[in-house]
C-alpha positions as CSV (number, residue, x, y, z in Angstrom):
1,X,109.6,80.7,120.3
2,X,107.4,83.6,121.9
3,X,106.9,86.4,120.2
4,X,105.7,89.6,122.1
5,X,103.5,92.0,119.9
6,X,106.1,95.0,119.4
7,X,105.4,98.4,120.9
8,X,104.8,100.5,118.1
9,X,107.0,103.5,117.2
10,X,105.8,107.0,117.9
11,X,106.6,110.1,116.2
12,X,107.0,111.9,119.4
13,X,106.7,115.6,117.2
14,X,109.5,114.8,115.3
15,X,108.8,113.5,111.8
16,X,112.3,112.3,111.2
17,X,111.8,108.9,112.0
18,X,109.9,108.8,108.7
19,X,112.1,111.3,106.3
20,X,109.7,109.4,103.4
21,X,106.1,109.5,104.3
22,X,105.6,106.2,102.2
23,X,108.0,104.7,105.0
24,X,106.3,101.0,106.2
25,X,107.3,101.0,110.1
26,X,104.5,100.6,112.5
27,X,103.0,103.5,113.3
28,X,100.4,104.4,116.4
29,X,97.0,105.3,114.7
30,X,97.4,109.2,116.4
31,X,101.0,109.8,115.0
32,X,99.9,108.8,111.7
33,X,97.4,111.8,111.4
34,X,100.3,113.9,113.1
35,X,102.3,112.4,109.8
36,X,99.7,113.6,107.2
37,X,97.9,116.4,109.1
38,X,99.0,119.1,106.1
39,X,97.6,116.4,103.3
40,X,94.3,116.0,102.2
41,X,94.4,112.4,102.3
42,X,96.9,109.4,103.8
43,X,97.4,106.7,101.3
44,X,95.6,103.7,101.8
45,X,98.7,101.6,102.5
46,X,99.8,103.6,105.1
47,X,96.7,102.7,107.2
48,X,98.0,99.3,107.0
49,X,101.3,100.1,109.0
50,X,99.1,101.4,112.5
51,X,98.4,99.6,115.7
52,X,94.9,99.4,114.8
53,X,95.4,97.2,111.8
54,X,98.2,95.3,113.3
55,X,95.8,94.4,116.0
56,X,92.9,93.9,113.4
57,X,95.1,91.5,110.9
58,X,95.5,89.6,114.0
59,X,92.1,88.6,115.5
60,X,91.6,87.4,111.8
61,X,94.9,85.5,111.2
62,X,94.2,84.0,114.5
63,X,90.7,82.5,113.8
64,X,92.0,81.2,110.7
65,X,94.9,79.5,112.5
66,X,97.9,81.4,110.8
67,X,97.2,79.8,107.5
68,X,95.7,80.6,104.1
69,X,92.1,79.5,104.2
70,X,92.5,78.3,100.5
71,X,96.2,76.3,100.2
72,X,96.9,76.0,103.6
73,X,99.8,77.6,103.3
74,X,101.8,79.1,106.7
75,X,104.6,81.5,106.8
76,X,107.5,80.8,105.8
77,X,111.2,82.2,106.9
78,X,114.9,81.7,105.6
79,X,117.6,80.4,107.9
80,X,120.7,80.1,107.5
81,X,122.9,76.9,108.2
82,X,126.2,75.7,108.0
83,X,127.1,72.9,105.7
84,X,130.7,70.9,104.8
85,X,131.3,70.2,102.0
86,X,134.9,69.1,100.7
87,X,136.0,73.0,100.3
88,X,135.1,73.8,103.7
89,X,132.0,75.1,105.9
90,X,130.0,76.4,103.3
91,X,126.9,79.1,104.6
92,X,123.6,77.7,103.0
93,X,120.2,79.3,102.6
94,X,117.2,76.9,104.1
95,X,113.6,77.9,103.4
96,X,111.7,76.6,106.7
97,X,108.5,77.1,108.7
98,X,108.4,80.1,110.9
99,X,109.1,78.6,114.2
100,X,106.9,81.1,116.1
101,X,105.1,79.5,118.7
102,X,103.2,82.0,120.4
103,X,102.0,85.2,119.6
104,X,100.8,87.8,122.9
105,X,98.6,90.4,121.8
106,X,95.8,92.2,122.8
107,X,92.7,92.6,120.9
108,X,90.5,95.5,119.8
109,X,89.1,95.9,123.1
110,X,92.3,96.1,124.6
111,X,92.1,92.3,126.3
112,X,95.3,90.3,126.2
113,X,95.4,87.4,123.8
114,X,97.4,84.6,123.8
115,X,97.7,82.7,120.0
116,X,99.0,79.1,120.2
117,X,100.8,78.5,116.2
118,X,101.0,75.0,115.0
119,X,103.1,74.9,111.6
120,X,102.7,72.3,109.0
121,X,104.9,68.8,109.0
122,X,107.7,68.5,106.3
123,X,109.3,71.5,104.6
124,X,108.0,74.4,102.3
125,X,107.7,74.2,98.7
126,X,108.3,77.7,98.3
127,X,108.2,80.8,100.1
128,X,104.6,82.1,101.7
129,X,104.1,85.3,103.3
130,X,100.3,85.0,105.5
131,X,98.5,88.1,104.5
132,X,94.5,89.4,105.3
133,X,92.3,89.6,102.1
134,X,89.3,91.9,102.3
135,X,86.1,90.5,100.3
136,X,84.8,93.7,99.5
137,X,85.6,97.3,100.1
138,X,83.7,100.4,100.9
139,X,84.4,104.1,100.5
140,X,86.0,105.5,103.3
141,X,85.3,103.0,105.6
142,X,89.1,102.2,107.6
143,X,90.7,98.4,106.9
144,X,90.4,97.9,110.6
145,X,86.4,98.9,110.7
146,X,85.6,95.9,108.6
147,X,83.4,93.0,109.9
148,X,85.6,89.6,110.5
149,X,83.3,88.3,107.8
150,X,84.4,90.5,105.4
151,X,88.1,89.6,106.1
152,X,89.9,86.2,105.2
153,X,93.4,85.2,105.4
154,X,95.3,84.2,102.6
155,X,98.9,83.3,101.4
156,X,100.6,85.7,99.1
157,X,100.2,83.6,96.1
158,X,96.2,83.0,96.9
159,X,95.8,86.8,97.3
160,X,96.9,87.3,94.2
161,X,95.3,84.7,92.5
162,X,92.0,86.1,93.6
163,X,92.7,89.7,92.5
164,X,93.6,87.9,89.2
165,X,90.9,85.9,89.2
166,X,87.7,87.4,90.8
167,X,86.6,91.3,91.1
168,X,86.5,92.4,94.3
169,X,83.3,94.5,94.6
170,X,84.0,98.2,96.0
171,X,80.3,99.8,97.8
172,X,80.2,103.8,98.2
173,X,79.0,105.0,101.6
174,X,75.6,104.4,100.8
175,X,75.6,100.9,99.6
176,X,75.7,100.9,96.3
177,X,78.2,99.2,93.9
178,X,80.4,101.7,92.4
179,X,82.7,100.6,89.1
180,X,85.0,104.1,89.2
181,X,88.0,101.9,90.3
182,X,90.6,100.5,88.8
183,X,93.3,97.9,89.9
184,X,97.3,99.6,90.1
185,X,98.4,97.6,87.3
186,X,101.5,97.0,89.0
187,X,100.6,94.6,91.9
188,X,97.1,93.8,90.6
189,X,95.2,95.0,93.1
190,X,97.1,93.3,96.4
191,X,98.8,95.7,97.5
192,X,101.9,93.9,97.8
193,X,104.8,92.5,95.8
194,X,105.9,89.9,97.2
195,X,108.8,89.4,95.5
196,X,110.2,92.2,97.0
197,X,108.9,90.9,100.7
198,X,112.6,91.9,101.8
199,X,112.2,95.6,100.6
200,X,109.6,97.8,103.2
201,X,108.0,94.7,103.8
202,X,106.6,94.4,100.0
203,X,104.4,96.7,99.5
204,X,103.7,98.0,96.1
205,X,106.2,100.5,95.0
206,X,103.6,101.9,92.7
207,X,100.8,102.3,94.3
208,X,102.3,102.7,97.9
209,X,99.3,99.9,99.1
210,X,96.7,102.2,97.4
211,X,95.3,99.1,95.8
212,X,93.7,101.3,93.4
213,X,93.4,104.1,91.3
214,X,91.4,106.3,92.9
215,X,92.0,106.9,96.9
216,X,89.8,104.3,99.2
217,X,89.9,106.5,101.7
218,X,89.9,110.1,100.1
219,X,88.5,111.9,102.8
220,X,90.3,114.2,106.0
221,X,90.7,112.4,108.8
């Protein structure tokens, strides 16, 4: 299976397309300062819907090879099949490997990329859902301005794990660790719940991807 890095869709003036500005479809970069222009800040999540990240996410998932750096885990999908069974064909539920193939994309200096996907032998265990884990944070500074050093892939239940288990530090624009932040005490920190993966893609009800307490990003753009 190919997939083809979707064109993104544009507001074209008309803010209808997104009745709830907490909406998760992909946005261009532009249209999602159109989105917020009479705001004084977009919530960090939203960020996370553009072009820019999309793109971003996928130079890192792609050096990592589509699979947490921790587990190993890869992304998983449901399918269903058709089973007989002495009441008839029954419709069953089967939790298998994604069966992308290749991904076409272009990167952050607008050069197309191919991505070759290899997924695991055997079947899941459970459900994974491949997200990008930033090591530390800094005030202000957009998720897609981040060094590829300072990003790492992870599964959904590694993410978690690490928000659970390890602080993640947070810098201020001049360097210096800041401790003014506190973790949405609904997702932990993540983001995402990924329980609800089939609602707006998971992302925390609560917090709306804020992460945090306090805005990341609590300047006008």
């Amino acid at each position: 299976m190919i997939e083809k890095h979707p064109d993104f869709i544009k507001v074209d003036g008309n803010d209808s397309l997104f009745p709830n500005k907490f909406g998760f479809k992909k946005i261009n970069f532009d249209d999602l300062l159109k989105l917020y222009e009479e705001d004084n800040y977009i919530p960090y999540g939203q960020y996370l819907r553009t072009n820019l990240w999309k793109t971003k996410r996928l130079e890192i998932t792609d050096r990592d090879s589509f699979k947490c750096r921790i587990c190993g885990g890869y992304e998983t999908t449901l399918r269903k099949a058709s089973v007989q069974t002495n009441l008839g064909v029954v419709e069953n539920v089967k939790l298998e490997w994604s069966d992308t193939l290749t991904i076409i994309w272009t990167d952050m200096n607008g050069n197309e990329k191919v991505s070759t996907l290899k997924k695991p032998e055997g079947v899941p265990d459970k459900p994974y859902n491949i997200q990008v884990h930033h090591k530390k944070y800094i005030l202000n500074r957009l998720p897609w301005e981040y060094d590829n050093e300072d990003l790492i892939t992870l599964c959904n239940y590694c993410h978690t794990k690490e928000h659970e288990q390890n602080d993640i530090p947070i810098y201020n624009e001049q360097g210096q660790i800041t401790s003014n932040y506190l973790f949405c005490d609904k997702c932990g920190g993540t983001g995402y719940l990924p329980q609800y993966k089939h609602v707006a893609g998971g992302v925390c009800f609560k917090c709306k991807g804020a992460r945090f307490s306090i805005p990341l990003i609590n300047r006008k753009l």
